[in-house]
Backbone as CSV, one residue per row, in Angstrom:
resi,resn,N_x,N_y,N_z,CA_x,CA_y,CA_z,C_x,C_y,C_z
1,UNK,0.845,-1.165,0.000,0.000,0.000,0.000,0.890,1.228,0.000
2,UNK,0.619,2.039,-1.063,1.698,3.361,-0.962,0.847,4.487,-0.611
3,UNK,1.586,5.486,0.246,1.030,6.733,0.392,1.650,8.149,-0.416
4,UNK,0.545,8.703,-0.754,0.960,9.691,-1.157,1.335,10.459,-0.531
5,UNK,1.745,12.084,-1.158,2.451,12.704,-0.093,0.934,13.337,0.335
6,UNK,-0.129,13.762,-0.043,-1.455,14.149,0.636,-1.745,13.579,2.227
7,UNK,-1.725,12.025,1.580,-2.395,11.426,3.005,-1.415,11.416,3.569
8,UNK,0.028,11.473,3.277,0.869,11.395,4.702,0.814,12.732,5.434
9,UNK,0.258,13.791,5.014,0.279,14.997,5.548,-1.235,15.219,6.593
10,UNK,-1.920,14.931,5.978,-3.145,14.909,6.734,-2.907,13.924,8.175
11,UNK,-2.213,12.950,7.678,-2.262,12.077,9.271,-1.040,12.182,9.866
12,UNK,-0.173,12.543,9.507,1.120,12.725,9.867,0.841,13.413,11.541
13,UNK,2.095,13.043,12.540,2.136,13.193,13.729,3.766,13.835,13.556
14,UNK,4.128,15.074,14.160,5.511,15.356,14.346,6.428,14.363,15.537
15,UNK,7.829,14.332,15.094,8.238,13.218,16.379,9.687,14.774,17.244
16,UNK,9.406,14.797,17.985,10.034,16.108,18.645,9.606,17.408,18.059
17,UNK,11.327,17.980,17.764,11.379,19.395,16.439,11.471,19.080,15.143
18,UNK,11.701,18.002,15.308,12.572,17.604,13.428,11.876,17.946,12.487
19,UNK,11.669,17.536,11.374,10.933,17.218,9.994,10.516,15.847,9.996
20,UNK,10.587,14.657,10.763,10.475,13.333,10.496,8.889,13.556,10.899
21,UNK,8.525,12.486,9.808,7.005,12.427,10.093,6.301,10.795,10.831
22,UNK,5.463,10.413,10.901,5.419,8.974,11.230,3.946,8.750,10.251
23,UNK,4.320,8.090,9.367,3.660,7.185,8.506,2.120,6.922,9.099
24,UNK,1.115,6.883,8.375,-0.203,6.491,9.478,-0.489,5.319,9.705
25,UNK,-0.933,4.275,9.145,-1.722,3.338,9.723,-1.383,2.766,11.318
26,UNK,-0.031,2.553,11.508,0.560,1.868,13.167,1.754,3.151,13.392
27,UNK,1.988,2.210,14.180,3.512,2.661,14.756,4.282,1.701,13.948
28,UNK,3.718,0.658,14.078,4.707,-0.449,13.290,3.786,-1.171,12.231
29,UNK,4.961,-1.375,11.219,4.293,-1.992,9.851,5.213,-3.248,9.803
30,UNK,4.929,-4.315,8.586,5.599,-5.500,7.923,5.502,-4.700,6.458
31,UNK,6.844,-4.555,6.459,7.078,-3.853,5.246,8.923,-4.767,4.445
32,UNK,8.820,-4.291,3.518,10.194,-4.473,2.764,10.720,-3.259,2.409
33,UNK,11.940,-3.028,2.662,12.930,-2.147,2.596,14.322,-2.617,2.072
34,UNK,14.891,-1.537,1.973,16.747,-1.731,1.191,17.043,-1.128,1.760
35,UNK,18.318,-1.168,2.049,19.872,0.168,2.184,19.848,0.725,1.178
36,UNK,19.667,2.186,1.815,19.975,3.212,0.857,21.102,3.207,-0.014
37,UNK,21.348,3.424,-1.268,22.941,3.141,-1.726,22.469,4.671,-2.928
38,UNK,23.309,5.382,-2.665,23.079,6.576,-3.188,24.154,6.947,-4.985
39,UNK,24.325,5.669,-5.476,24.816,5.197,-7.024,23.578,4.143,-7.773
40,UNK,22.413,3.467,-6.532,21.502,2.985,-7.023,20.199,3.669,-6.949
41,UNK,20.090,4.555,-5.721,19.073,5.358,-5.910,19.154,6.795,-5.846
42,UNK,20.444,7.169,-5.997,20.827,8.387,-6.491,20.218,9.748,-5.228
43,UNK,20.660,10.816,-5.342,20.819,11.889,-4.317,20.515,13.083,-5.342
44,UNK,19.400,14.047,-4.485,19.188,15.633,-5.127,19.718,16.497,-4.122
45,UNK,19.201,17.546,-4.939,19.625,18.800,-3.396,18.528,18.838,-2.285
46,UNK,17.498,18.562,-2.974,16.378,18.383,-1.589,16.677,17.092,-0.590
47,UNK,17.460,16.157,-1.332,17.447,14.912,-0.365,18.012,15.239,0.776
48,UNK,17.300,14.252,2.042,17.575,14.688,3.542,19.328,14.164,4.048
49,UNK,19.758,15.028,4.897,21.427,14.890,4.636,22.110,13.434,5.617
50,UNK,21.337,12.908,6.303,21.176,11.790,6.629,20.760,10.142,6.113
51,UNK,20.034,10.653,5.006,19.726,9.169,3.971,20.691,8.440,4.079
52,UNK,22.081,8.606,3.967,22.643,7.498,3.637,22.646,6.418,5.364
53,UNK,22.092,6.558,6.096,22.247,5.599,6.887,20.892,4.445,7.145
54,UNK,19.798,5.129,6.065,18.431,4.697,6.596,18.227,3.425,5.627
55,UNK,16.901,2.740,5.779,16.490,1.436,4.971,15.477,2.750,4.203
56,UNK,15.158,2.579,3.231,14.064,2.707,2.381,13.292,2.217,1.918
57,UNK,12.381,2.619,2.263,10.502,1.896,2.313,10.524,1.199,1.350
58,UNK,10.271,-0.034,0.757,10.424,-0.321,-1.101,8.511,-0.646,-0.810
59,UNK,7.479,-1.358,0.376,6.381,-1.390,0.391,5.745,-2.079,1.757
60,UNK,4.655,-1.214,2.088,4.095,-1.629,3.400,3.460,-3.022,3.053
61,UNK,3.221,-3.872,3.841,2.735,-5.341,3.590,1.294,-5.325,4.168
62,UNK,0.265,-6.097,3.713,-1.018,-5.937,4.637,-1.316,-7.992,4.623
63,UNK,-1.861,-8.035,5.618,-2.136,-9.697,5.645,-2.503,-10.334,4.672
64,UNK,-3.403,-9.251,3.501,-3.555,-10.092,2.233,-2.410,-10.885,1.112
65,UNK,-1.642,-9.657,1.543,-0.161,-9.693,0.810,0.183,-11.105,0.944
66,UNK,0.586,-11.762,2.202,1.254,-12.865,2.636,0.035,-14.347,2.064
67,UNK,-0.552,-14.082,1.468,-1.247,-15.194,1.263,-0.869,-15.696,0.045
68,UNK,-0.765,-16.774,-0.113,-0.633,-17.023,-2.043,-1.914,-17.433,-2.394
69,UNK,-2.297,-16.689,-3.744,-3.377,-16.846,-4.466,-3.543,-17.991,-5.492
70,UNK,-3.810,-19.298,-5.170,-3.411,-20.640,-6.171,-4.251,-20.625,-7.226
71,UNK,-5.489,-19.748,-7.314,-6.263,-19.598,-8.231,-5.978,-18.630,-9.382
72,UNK,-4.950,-17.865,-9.069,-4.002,-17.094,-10.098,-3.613,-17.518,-11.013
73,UNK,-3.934,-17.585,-12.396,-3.425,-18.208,-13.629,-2.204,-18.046,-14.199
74,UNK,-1.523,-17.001,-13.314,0.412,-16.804,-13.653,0.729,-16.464,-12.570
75,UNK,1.520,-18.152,-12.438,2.171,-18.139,-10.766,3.109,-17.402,-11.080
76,UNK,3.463,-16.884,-12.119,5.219,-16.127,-11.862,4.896,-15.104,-11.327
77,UNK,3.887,-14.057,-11.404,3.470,-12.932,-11.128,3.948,-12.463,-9.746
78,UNK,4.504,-11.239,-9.860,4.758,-10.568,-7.865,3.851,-10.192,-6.962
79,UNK,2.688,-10.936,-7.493,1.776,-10.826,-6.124,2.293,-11.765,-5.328
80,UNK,2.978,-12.659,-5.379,3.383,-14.069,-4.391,4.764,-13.410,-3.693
81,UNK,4.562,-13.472,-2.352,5.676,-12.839,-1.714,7.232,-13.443,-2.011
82,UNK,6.836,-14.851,-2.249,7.366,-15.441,-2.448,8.715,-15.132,-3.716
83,UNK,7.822,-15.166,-4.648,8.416,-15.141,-6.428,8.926,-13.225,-5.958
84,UNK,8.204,-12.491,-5.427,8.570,-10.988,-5.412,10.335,-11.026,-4.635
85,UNK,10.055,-11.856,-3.719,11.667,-12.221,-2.925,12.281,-12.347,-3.934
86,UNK,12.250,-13.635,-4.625,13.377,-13.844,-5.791,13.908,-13.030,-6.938
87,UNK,12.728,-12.257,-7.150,12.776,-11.374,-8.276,13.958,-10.031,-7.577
88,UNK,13.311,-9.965,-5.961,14.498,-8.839,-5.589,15.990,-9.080,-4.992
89,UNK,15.930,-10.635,-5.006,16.814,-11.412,-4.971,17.853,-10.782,-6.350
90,UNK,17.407,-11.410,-7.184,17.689,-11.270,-8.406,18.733,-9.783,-8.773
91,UNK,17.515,-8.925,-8.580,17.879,-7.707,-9.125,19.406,-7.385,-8.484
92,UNK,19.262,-7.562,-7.246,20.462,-7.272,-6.050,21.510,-7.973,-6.407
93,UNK,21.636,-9.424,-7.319,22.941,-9.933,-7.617,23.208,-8.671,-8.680
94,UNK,21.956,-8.638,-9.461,23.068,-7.777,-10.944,23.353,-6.196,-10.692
95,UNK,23.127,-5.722,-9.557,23.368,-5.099,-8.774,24.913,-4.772,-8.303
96,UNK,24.695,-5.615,-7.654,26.232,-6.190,-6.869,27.403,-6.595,-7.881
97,UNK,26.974,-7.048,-9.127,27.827,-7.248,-10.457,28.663,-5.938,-10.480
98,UNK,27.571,-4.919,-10.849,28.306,-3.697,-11.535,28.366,-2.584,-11.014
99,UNK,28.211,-2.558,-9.564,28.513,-1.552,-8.372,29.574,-0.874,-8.039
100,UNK,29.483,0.354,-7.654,30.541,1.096,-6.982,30.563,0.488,-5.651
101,UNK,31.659,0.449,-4.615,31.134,0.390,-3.135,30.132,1.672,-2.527
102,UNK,29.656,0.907,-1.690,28.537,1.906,-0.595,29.756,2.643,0.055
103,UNK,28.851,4.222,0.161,29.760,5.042,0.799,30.161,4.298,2.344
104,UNK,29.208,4.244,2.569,29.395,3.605,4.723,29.456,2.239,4.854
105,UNK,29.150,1.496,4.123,29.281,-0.303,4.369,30.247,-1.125,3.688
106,UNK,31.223,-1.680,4.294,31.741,-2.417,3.216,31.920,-3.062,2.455
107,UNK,30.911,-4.299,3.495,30.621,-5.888,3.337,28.987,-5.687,2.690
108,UNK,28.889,-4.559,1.329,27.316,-3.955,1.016,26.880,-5.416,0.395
109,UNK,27.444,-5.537,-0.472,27.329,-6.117,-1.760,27.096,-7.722,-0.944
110,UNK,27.969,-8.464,0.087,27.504,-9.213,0.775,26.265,-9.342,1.260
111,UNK,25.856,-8.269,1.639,24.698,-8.021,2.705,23.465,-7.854,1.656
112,UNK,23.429,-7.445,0.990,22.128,-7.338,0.075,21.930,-8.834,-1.030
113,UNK,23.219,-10.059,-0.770,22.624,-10.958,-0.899,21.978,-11.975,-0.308
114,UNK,22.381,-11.654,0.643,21.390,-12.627,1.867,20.494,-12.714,1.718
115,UNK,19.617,-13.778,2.092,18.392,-14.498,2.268,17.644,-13.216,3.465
116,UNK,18.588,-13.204,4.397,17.403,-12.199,5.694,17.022,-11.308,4.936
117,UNK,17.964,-10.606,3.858,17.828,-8.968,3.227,16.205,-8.651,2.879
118,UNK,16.371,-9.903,2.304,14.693,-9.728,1.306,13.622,-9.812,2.367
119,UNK,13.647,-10.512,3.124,12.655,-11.216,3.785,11.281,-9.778,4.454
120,UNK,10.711,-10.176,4.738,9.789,-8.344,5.605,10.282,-8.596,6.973
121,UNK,10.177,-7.207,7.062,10.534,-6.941,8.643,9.713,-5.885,9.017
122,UNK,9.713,-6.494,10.474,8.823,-5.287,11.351,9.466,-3.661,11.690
123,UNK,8.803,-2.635,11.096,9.632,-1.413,11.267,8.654,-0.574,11.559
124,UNK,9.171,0.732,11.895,8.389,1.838,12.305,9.075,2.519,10.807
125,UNK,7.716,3.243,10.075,8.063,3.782,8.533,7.479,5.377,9.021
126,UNK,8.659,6.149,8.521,8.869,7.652,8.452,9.164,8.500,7.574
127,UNK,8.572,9.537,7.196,8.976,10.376,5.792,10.123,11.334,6.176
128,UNK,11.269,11.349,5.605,12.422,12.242,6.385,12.037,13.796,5.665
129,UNK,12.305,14.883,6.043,12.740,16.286,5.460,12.786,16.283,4.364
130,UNK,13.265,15.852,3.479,13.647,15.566,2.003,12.379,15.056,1.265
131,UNK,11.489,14.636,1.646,10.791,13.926,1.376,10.789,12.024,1.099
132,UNK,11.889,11.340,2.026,12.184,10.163,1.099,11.361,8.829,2.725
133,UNK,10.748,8.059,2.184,10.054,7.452,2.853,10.973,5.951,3.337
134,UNK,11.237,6.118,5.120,12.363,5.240,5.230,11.715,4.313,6.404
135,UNK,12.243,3.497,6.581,11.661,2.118,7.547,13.339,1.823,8.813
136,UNK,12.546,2.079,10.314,13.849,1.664,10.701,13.378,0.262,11.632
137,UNK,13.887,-0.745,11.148,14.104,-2.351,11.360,13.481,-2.590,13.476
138,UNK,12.526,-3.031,13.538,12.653,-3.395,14.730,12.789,-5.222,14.786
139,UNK,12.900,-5.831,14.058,12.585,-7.668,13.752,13.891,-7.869,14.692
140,UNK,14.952,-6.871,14.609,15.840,-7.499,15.366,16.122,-7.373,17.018
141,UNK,15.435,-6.583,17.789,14.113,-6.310,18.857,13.615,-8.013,19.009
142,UNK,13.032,-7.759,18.552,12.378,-8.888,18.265,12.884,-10.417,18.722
143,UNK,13.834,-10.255,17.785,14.420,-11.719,17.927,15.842,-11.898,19.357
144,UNK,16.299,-10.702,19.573,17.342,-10.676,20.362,16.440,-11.053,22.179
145,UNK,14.901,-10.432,21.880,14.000,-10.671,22.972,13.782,-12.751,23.243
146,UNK,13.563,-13.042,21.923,13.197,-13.966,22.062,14.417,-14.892,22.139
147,UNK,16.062,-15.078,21.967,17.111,-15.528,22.666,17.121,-15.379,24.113
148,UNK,16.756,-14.254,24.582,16.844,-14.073,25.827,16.058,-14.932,26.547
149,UNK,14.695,-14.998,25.666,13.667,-15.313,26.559,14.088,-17.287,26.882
150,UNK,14.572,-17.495,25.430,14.778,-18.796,25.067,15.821,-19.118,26.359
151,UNK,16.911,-18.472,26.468,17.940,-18.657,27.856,17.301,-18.690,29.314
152,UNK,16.258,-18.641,29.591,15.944,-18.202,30.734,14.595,-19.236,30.975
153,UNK,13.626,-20.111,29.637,13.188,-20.664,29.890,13.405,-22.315,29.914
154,UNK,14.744,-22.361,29.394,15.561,-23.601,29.563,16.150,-23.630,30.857
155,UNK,16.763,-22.346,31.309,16.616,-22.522,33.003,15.857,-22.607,33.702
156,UNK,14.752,-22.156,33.549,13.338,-22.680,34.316,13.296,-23.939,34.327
157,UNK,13.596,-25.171,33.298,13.339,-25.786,33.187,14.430,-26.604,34.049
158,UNK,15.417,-26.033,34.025,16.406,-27.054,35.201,16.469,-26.719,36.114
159,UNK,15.494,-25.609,36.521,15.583,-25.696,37.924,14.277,-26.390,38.536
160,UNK,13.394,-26.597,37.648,11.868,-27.503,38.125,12.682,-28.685,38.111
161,UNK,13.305,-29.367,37.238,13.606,-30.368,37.423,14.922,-30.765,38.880
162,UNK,15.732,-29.460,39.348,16.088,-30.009,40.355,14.696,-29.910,41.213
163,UNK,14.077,-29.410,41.209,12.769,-28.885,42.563,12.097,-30.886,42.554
164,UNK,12.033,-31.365,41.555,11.506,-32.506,41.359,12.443,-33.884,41.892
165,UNK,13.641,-33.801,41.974,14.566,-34.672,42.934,14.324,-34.319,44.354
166,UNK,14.321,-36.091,44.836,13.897,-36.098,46.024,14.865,-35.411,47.347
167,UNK,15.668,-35.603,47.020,16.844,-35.111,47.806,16.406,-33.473,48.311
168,UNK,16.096,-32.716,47.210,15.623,-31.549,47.326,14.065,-31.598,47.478
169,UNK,13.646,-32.046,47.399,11.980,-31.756,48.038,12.230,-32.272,49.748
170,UNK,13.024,-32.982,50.070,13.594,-33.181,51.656,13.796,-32.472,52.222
171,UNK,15.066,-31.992,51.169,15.298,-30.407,52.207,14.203,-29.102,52.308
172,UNK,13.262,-29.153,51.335,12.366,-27.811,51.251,11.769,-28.810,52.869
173,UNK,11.329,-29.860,52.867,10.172,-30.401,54.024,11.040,-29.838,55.009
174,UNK,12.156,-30.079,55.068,12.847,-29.506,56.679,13.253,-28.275,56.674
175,UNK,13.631,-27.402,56.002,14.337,-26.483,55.982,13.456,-25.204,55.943
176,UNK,12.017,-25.650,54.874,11.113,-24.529,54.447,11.498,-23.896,53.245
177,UNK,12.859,-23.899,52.891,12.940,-23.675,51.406,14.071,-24.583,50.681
178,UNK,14.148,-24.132,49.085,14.354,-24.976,48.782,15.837,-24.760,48.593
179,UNK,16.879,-25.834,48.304,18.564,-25.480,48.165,18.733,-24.565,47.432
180,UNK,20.289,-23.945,47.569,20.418,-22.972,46.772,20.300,-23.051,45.408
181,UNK,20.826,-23.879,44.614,20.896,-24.426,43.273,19.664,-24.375,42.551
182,UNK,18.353,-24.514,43.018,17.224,-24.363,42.918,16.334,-23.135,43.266
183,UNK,16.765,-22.385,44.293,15.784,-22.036,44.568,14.753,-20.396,44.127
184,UNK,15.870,-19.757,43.329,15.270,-18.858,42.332,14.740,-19.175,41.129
185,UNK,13.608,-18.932,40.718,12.987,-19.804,39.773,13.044,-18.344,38.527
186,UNK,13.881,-18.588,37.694,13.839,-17.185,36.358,12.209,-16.364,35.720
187,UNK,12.398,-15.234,35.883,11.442,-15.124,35.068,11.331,-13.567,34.397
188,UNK,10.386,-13.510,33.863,10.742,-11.782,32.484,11.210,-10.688,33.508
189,UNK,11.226,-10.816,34.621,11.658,-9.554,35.579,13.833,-9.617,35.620
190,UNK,13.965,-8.941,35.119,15.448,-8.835,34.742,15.867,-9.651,33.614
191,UNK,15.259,-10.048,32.283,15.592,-11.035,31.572,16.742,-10.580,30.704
192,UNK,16.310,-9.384,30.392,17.261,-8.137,29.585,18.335,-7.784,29.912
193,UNK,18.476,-7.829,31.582,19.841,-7.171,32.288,20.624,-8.056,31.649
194,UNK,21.043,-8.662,31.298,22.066,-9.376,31.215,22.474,-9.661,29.716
């Protein structure tokens, strides 16, 4: 779904003093984006003097998007998120063929072939000063939450299982609690500190 510059103005919310605007429908979208590379999508005098560090919007995703349509009589078509991956798959090798390096990245040309590159990610999408419509990545939020969470519920899990040896349910009967080795049981309250 693209916005024009109309409706982004009408719903637009300021974020401090800046010029950055915030996109309407959420706070957060499933969208696809690129690294800016300013030899592939080139720079004016209006462009905002910061672009080169942002992702750029390439399209917001809506739940219909993610469905494949089998009743479609040309599966090649980029309605399939799928075939649209490959196709931007694609473009990004011949890309990477006949490129200058990125001003700020080194390992660019690496990075825009990856499998994660294409994939959608969860972002908060913003129109900068310049007018250029950019997405900044929260999926990795995301996933760094859910390692954490993953570390902490595998310790839960060994510590029920000492709570479940008899040796230690003995000592909780006499003692009133349970050994040390056991007896803090993990949970989302400090999961992050660490």
């Amino acid at each position: 779904m693209a916005y024009t510059t109309q409706q982004l103005t009408t719903h637009h919310s300021s974020l401090n003093h800046t010029n950055i605007l915030v996109m309407p429908p959420s706070a957060t979208n499933l969208v696809i984006c690129e690294l800016f590379n300013q030899h592939v999508h080139g720079v004016t005098d209006e462009s905002s003097k910061d672009i080169a560090s942002h992702y750029l919007l390439d399209e917001i995703l809506t739940p219909s998007d993610l469905v494949y349509d089998y009743t479609d009589p040309d599966p090649e078509n980029l309605d399939n998120l799928a075939n649209y991956t490959k196709f931007r798959k694609s473009r990004c090798r011949s890309i990477a063929k006949y490129q200058k390096p990125h001003q700020h990245i080194r390992n660019y040309n690496q990075l825009i072939l990856r499998d994660e590159y294409h994939q959608p990610q969860i972002a908060t999408c913003l129109v900068l000063s310049g007018g250029e419509h950019v997405a900044i990545i929260k999926t990795l939020w995301i996933k760094w939450i859910q390692r954490k969470w993953r570390h902490v519920f595998n310790r839960r899990k060994q510590v029920i299982q000492e709570r479940c040896r008899a040796s230690n349910i003995c000592h909780k009967e006499r003692t009133g609690n349970w050994p040390p080795q056991c007896r803090t049981l993990p949970s989302l309250k400090g999961m992050l500190h660490n």
